[in-house]
N, C-alpha and C positions, 0 to 999 in steps of 0.2 A: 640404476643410476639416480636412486631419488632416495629422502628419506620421510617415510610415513606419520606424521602424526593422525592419533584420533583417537575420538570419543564418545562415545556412545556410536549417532548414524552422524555424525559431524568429522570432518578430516581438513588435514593440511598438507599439501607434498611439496618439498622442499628440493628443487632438481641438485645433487651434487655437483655439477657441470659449475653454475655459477657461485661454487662454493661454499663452505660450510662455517658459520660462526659462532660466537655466542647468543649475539643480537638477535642474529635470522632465527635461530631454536628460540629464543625466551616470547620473539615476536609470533611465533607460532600457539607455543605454550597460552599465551595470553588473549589469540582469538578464538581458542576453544576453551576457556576457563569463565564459567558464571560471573559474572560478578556482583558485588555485592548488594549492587541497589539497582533502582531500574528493571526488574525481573517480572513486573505482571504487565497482562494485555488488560487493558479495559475498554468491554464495549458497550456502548450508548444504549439507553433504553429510553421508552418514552415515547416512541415517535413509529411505530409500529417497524422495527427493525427486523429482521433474519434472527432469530434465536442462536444463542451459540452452543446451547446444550439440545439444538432442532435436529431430530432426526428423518424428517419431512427432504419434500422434494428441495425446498428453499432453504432446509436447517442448515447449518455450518457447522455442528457436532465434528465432523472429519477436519477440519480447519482445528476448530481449539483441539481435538486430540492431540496433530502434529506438535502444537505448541506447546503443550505439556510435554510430549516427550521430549521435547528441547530445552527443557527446564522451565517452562513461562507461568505464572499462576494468571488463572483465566480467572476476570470477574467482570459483573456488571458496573456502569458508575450511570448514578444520575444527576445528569449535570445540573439540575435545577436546584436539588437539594444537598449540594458538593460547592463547599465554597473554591476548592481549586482540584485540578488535578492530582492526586497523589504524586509524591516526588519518586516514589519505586516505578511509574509507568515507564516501560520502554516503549507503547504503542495502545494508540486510542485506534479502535473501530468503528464505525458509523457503518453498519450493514444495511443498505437496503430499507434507508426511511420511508414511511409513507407520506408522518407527519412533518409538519416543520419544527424546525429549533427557534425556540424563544431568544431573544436579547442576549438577557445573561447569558445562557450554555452557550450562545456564539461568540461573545464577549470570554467567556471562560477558558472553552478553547483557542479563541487568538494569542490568549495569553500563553497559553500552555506552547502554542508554536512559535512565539517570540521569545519563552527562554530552552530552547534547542528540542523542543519535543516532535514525538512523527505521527503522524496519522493516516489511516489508511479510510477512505471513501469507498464505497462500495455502492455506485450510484443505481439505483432502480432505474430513474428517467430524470430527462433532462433538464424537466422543471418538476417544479410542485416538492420539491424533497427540503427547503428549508435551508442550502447550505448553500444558494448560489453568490450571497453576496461574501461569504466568508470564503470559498472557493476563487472569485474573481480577484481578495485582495491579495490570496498567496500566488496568481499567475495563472486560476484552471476557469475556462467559458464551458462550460459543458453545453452542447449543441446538438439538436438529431441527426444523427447519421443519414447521410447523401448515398444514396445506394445507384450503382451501375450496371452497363451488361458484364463488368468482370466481375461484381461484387457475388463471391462463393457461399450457397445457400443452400440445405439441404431443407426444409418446408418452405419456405417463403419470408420467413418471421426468424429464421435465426439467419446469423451470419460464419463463415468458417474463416477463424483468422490463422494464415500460418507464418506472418512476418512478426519478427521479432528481434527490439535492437539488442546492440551489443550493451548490455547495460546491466549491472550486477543484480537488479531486480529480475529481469527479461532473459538475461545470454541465455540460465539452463534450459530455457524453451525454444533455444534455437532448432532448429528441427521437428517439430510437435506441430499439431495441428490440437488446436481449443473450441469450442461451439459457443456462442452468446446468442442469448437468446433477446432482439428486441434493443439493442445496444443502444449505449448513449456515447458521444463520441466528442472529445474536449480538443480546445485549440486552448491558443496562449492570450490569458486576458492582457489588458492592456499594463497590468504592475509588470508584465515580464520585459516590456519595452522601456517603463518608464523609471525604475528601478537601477539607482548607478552605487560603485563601490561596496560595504558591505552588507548594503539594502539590495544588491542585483540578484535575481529570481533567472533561473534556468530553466527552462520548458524543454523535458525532454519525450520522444513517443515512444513507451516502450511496445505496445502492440497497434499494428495496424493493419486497414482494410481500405482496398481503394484510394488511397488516398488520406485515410481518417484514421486520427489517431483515437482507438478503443481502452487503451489503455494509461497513462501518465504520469510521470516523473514532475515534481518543481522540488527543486532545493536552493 
């Protein structure tokens, strides 16, 4: 009762039930179709990050392979020596700074998120990583996680999260159980309140523990 698109490991299923069209086919057609620009990931160097070609406990090697095989070209950018983001980015990374970002690169990236760009944070800790004030203007407080007697913990130093919203970053982990090791855990700065019309910022959790949101959504 359904009909199949796909591509490569990516798919689309179309239930026959609520009918079959042109629209609904070419709207399928076109979320599994590369497009032309916007097609590499760049991620930050400079600041003692996660390597993305790291095949170490900390590497992210298995991270850019997936993205390659999704079509993505993996590179580094450095944003000090970058007067802007490329306009092919479909997603900047920030893995796991140790150092901070300068002016500029914070300056560089606001830009890059004020004209529709995404970035993904991969916060070590909840301070000292350089992005708290560029963090706070899009909606994210990163804060240390408040641990309980229900908080699930397999040494002491990690945490077991198994909640996870309905949220198209999150849903496929619905059921899954993930380990963090050391977590850092974000509420919603004050842009998410103060923030009206097409400047309003959505704070949403997509993973959490206790209470605390491990994981985060702002759009």
């Amino acid at each position: 009762d359904s009909l199949l698109f796909e591509k490569g490991r990516r798919f689309v299923v179309l239930s026959l039930k609520d009918g079959l069209g042109e629209r609904l086919c070419a709207s399928a057609v076109r979320r599994l179709t590369p497009q032309p620009r916007r097609r590499s990931v760049y991620w930050t160097v400079g600041h003692g990050e996660a390597a993305l070609d790291g095949y170490g406990l900390y590497g992210l090697s298995d991270i850019a392979r997936e993205l390659a095989r999704e079509g993505y070209r993996n590179a580094p950018i450095d944003l000090t020596a970058t007067a802007a983001v490329p306009n092919d980015c479909a997603l900047v990374v920030v893995s796991g700074p140790r150092d901070g970002f300068a002016r500029v690169e914070l300056d560089r990236l606001d830009a890059y998120l004020r004209a529709g760009g995404r970035l993904l944070v991969l916060a070590g800790t909840s301070e000292g990583n350089g992005l708290s004030s560029l963090l706070s203007t899009w909606g994210l407080k990163a804060v240390p996680m408040p641990r309980s007697a229900e908080t699930k913990t397999l040494t002491g130093s990690d945490v077991v999260v198994s909640s996870f919203a309905d949220h198209p970053v999150s849903a496929p982990l619905r059921g899954s159980r993930i380990l963090l090791e050391r977590p850092t855990a974000f509420e919603p700065s004050a842009a998410v309140t103060s923030g009206t019309g097409a400047d309003r910022i959505a704070f949403s959790a997509l993973a959490s523990c206790s209470g605390s949101a491990l994981a985060a959504s702002v759009e």
